[in-house]
N, C-alpha and C positions, 0 to 999 in steps of 0.2 A: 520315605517309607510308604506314604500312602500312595505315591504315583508308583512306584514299582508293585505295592499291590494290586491296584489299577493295570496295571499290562498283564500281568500273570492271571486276572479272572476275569480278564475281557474275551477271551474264546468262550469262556462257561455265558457272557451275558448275549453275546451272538447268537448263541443254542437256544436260549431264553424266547429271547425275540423273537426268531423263529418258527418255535415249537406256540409262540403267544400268535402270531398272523397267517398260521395253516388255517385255508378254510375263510382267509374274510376276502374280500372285494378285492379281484384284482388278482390273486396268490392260486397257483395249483397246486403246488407241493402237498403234499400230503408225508406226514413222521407216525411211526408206530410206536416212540420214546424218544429219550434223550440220545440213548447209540444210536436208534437208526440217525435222526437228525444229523448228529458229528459223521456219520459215515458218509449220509448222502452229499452235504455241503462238500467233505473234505473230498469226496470223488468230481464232484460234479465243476466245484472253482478252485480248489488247492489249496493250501494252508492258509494263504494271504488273506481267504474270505474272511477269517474268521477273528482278525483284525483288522478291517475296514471299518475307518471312524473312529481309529482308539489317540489318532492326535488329537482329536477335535473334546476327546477323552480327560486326554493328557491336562488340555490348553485349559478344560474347567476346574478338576481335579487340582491342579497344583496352589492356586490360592483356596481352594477349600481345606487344604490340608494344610496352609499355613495357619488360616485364622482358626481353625480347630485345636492346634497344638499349642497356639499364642495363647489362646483363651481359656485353655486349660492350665496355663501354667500360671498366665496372668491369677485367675481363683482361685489356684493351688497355692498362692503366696497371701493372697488378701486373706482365706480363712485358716494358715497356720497359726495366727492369734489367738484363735476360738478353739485351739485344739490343744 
């Protein structure tokens, strides 16, 4: 669950990023928003940009998402006592 959410809102965190290092050291780009950004990227490198890095995504993501659901279930059990 949480690595497929992970792929599905990694385009929106590329835009993020982007739209966060217009303007620092190094960067020309310049975005008037969030469209122009998707527009300009999707013109300028094509879809692929805008999942570059989302293995590297994947690879941290999937035991976060183990121990988060382990550990909810794990105190999901320990306080049905107290309920």
């Amino acid at each position: 669950g949480g690595v497929m959410a992970g792929l599905i809102t990694y385009p929106n965190d590329t835009v993020r990023r982007m739209l966060q290092l217009q303007g620092s050291r190094g960067t020309t780009a310049v975005y008037a928003g969030y469209w122009d950004c998707v527009k300009q990227i999707y013109t300028k490198y094509g879809i692929q940009r805008f999942y570059n890095g989302v293995t590297v995504n994947i690879i941290r993501m999937a035991p976060n998402t183990a121990v988060q659901f382990g550990s909810y279930e794990l105190l999901k059990q320990l306080t049905e006592q107290y309920l």
